[in-house]
C-alpha positions as CSV (number, residue, x, y, z in Angstrom):
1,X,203.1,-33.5,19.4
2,X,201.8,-31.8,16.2
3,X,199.2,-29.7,15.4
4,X,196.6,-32.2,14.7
5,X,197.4,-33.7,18.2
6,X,197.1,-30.2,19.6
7,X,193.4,-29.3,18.1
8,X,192.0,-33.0,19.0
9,X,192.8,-32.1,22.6
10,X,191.5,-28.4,22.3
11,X,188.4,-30.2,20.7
12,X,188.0,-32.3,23.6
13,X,188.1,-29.7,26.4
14,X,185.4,-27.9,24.6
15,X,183.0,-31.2,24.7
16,X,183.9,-32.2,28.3
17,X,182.5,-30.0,31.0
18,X,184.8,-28.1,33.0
19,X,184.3,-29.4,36.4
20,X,183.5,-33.3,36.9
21,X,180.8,-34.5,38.9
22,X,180.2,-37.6,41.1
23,X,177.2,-38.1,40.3
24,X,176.6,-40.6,42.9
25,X,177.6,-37.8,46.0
26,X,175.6,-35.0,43.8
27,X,173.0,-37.5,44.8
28,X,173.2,-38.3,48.2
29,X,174.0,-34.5,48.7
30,X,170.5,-33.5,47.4
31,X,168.9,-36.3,49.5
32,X,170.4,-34.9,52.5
33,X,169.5,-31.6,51.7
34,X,165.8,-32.6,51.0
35,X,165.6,-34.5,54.2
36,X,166.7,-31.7,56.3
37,X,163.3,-29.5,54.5
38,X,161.2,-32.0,55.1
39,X,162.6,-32.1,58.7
40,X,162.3,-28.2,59.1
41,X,158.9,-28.6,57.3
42,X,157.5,-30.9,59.6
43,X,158.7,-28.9,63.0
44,X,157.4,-26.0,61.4
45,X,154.0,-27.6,61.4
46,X,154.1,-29.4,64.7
47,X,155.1,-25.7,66.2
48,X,151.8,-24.5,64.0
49,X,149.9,-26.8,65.4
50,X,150.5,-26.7,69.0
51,X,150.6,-22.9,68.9
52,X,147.1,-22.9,67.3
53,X,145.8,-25.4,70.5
54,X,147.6,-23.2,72.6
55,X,145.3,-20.3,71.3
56,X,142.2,-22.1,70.8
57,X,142.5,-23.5,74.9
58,X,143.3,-19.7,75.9
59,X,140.3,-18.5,74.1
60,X,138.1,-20.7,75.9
61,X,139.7,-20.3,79.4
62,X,139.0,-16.6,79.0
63,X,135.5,-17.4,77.7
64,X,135.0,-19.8,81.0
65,X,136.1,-16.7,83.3
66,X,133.9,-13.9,81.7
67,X,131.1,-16.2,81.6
68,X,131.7,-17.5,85.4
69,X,131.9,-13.2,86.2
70,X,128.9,-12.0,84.5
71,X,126.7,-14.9,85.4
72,X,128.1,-16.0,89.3
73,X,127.2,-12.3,90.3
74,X,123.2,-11.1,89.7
75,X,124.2,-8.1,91.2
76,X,126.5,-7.4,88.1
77,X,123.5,-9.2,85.8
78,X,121.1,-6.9,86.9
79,X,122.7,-3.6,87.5
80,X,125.8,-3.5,85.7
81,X,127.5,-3.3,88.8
82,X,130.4,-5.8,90.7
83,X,129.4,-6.1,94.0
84,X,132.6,-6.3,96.2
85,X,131.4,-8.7,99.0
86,X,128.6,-10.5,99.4
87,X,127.2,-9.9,102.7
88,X,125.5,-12.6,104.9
89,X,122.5,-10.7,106.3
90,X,118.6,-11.0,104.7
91,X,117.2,-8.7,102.1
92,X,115.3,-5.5,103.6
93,X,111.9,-7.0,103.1
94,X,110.4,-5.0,99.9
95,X,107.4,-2.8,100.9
């Protein structure tokens, strides 16, 4: 080997890149990779979502229940007051 033989190889270690790549794996790696964020993406969402519903039912439950206290009670309507039993006997007649 002379030294003509010796630079063309230096020469082409310089052009080539250091590391090969398969292309074809490099690929299907970054397919895989992409498909497992869209995965994550999407449960992500679906958690979103059902959380949200979640919220948005809870609210209204606890809207239901205030509404059904304030308004199932006149004595708390009209004085401010929760009566704690309701008793079965008349009114005193009003004078």
């Amino acid at each position: 080997m002379n030294l003509d033989d010796l630079m063309e190889v230096w020469r082409s270690q310089d052009a080539a890149p250091l590391h090969g790549v398969n292309e074809t794996l490099l690929r299907l790696a970054l397919r895989q990779e992409e498909a497992k964020l869209q995965a994550q993406r999407r449960l992500g969402s679906r958690i979103i979502y059902v959380t949200s519903a979640f919220i948005v039912a809870l609210t209204a439950v606890l809207f239901v229940m205030m509404y059904a206290m304030l308004y199932s009670n006149r004595d708390f309507a009209i004085t401010g007051r929760v009566s704690s039993f309701r008793s079965s006997a008349p009114p005193p007649p009003c004078s």
